[in-house]
C-alpha positions in Angstrom: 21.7 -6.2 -3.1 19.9 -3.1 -2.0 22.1 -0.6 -5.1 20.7 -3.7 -7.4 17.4 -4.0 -6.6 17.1 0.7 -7.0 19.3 -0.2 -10.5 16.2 -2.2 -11.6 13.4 0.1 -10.3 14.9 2.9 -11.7 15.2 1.3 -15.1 11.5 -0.2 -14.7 9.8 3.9 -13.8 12.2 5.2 -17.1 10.2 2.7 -18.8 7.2 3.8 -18.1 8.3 7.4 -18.3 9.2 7.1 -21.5 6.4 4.7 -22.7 3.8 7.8 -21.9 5.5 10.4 -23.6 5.8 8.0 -26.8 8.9 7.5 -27.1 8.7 3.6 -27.6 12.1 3.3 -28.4 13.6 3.8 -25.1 10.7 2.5 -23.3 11.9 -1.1 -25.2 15.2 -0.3 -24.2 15.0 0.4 -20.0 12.0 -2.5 -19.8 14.9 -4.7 -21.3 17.7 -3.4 -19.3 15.2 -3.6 -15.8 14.4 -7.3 -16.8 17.9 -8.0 -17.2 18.7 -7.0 -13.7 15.8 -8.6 -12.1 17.3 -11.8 -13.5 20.7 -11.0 -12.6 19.2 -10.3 -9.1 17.6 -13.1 -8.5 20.7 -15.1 -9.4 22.4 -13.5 -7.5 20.7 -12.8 -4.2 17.5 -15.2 -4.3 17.7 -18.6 -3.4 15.6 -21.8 -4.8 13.9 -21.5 -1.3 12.9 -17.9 -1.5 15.7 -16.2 0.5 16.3 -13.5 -0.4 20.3 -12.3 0.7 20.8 -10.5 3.5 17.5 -12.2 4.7 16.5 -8.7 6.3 13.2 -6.7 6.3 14.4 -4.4 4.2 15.9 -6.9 1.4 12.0 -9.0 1.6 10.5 -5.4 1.3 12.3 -4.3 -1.5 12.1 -7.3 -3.4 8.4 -7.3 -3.0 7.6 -4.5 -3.8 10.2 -3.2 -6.5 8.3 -6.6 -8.0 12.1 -8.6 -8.5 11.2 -11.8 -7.4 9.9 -14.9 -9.9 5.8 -15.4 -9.0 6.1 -18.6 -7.3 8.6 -16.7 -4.8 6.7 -13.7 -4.0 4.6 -15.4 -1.3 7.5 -17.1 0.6 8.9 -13.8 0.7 5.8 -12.4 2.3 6.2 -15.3 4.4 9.5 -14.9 5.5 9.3 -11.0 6.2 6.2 -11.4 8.4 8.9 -14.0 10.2 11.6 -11.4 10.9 9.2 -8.5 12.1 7.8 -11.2 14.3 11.5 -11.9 15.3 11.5 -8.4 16.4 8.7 -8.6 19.0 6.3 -7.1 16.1 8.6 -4.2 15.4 10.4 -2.8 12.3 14.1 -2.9 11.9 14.4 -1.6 8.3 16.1 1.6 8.4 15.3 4.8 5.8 15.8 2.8 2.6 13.5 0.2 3.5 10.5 1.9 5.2 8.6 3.0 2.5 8.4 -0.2 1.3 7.4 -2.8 4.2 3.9 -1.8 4.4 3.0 -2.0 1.0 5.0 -5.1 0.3 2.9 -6.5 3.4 -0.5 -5.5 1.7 0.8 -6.9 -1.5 1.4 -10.5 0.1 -1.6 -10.4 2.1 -0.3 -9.3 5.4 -2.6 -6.0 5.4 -3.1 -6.9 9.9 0.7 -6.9 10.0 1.2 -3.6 8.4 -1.5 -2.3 10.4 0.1 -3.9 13.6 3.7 -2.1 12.8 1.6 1.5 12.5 -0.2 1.4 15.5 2.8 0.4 17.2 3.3 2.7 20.6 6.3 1.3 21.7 10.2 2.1 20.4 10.6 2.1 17.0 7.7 3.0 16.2 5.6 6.0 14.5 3.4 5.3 17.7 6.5 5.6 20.1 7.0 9.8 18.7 3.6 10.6 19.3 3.9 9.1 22.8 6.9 11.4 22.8 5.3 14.6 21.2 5.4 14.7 18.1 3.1 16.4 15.5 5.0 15.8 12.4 6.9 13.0 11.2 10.4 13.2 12.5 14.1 12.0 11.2 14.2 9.2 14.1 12.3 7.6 16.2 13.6 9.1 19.2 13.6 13.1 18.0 12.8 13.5 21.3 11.9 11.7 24.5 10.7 12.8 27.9 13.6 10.7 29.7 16.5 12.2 27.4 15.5 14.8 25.8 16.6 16.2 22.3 18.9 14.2 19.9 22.0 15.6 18.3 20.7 18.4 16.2 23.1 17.5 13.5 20.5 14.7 12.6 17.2 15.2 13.9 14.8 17.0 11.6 11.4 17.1 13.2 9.6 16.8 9.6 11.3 14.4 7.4 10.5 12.7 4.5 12.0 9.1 5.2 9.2 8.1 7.8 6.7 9.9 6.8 6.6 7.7 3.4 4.0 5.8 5.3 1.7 8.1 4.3 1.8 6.1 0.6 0.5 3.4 2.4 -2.3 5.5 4.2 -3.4 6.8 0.9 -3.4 4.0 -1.1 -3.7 0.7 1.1 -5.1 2.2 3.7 -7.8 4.7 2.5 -7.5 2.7 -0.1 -7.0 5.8 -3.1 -4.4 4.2 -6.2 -4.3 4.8 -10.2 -4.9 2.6 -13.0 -2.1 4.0 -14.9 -0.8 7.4 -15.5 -2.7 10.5 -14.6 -5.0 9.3 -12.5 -7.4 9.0 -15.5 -8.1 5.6 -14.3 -8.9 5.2 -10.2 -8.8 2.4 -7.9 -10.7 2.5 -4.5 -9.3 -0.3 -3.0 -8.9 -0.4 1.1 -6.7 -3.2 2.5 -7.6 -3.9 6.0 -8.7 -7.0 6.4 -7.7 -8.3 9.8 -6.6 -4.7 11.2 -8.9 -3.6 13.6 -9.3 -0.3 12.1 -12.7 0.6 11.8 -12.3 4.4 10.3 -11.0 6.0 7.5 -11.2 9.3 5.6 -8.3 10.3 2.9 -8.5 13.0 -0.3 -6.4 13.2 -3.0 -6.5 16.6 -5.6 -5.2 15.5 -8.7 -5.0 16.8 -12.6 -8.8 16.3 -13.0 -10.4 17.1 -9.7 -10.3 15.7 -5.6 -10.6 12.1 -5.3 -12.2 11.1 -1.7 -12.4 7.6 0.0 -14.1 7.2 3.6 -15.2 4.0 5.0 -16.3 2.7 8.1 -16.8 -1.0 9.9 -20.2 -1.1 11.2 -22.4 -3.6 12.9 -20.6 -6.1 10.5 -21.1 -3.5 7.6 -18.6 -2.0 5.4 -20.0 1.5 4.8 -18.0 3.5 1.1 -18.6 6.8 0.4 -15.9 7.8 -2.2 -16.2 10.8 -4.9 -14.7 10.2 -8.5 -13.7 13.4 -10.1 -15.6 14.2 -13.5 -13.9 12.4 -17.0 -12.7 9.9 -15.2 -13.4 5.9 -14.3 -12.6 3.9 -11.1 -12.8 0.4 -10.2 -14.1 -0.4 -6.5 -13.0 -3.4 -4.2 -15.8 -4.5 -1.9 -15.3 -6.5 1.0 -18.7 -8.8 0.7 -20.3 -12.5 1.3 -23.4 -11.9 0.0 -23.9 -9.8 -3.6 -27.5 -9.2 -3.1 -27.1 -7.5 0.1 -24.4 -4.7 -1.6 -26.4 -1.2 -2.0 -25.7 2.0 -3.4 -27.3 5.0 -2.5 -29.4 2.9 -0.5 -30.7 1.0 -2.9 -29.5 -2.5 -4.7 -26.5 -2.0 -6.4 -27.6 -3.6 -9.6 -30.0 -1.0 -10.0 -27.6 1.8 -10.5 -26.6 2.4 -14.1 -23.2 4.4 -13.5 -22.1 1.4 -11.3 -21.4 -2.4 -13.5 -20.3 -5.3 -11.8 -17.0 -6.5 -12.6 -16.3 -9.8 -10.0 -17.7 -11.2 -7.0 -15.9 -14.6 -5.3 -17.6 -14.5 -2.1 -14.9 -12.3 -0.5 -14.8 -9.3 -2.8 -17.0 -7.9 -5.1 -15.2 -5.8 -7.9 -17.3 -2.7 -9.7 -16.6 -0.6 -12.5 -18.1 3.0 -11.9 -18.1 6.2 -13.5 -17.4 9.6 -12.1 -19.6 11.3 -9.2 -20.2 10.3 -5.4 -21.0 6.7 -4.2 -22.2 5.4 -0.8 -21.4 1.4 -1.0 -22.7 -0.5 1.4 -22.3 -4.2 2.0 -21.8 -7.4 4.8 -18.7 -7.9 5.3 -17.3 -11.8 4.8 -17.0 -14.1 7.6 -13.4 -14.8 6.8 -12.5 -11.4 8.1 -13.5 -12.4 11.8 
């Protein structure tokens, strides 16, 4: 299941690869060949009820988010892996080749307090549960070190390793909220996910190609507060958590006012802008629904 489901991801990314560089021919090709195995997979491995085989974290979390499962499934999934974490006394029991998925697969299904839940864990396993322990850096296990036992076997026990510290995708982009709209990061999304956390701060920067892209929000007295910077030829579109569209501001003033900044959406939850480079301060209530 888990060699099938990397088969189609890899196929689907060397379709995209070769899509940007223009060569259309094997971009037709490895988008055929990556649909073919997400059929095949969910034939093979996906029931009529949404199980997915295996029915572990990791199989839900890399079914999720490698984006192999029919639409009317993805949701159950969701479902179902918020289930087995539960099982686990609100833990994660993935392992290194489904960790960097869970979190985002959570966001993606609408489980952004779950994901949250599973990082501020302080309890074994947990990212929480090293820094109780020590740590500064992301280690190779859980249990690097503890205070009770000591080190681990040094044949296996990097203390800065890349497995675990894939969270930090999350962080950046679900988080902080910091994603691309396509390749390049010509086109930015400024999107934080955190309905339901209980975080109330956050402050990320990403330096790409065309300059540093910056997202730091705050919850405030039942305000979400934005500031974000947009590096120069370059667009992003903004997620707002709001109730009320007239009460949104930017730069202190209402946000219709601003001429770099065009409204895209509002559906009483979220209001969606289109903006052009520079810095932004959004301001706005934030929805009932996320009490």
């Amino acid at each position: 299941m888990i060699a099938t489901a990397y088969y189609a991801y890899d196929a689907r990314l060397m379709a995209e690869m070769a899509s940007v560089i223009g060569n259309a021919r094997d971009s037709q090709q490895y988008s055929l060949l990556a649909d073919n195995i997400k059929n095949a997979f969910s034939q093979a491995y996906v029931t009529g009820q949404g199980r997915v085989k295996g029915d572990t974290q990791t199989a839900y979390a890399l079914a999720i988010y490698m984006k192999l499962l029919p639409d009317k499934m993805i949701g159950v999934a969701g479902e179902r892996l918020v289930e087995l974490i539960k099982n686990k006394n609100w833990h994660i029991s993935t392992g290194f080749l489904g960790i960097k998925h869970i979190l985002p697969a959570l966001s993606e299904t609408g489980h952004s307090a779950v994901a949250c839940r599973l990082l501020e864990n302080r309890t074994y396993p947990s990212w929480g549960y090293s820094i109780a322990n020590g740590a500064t850096t992301v280690w190779e296990r859980w249990d690097s070190y503890t205070k009770h036992r000591g080190f681990e076997d040094p044949e296996m026990n990097s203390f800065s390793h890349y497995a675990f510290g894939s969270v930090c995708e999350w962080m950046f982009s679900s988080m902080a909220g910091i994603d691309l709209d396509g390749v390049g990061f010509k086109r930015i999304i400024i999107r934080p996910r955190i309905q339901g956390c209980g975080i109330t701060f956050a402050r990320a920067a990403y330096n790409t190609i065309h300059g540093l892209i910056s997202s730091e929000w705050q919850i405030k007295n039942g305000k979400f507060i934005l500031d974000t910077t947009i590096p120069p030829n370059t667009t992003a579109t903004v997620y707002l958590p709001a109730e009320d569209l007239s009460r949104i501001t930017e730069g202190g003033q209402p946000v219709g006012s601003a001429d770099s900044v065009k409204l895209i959406s509002f559906d009483g939850h979220n209001a969606v802008f289109f903006i052009d480079s520079g810095n932004y301060q959004f301001e706005s209530k934030i929805p009932s629904s996320w009490q």
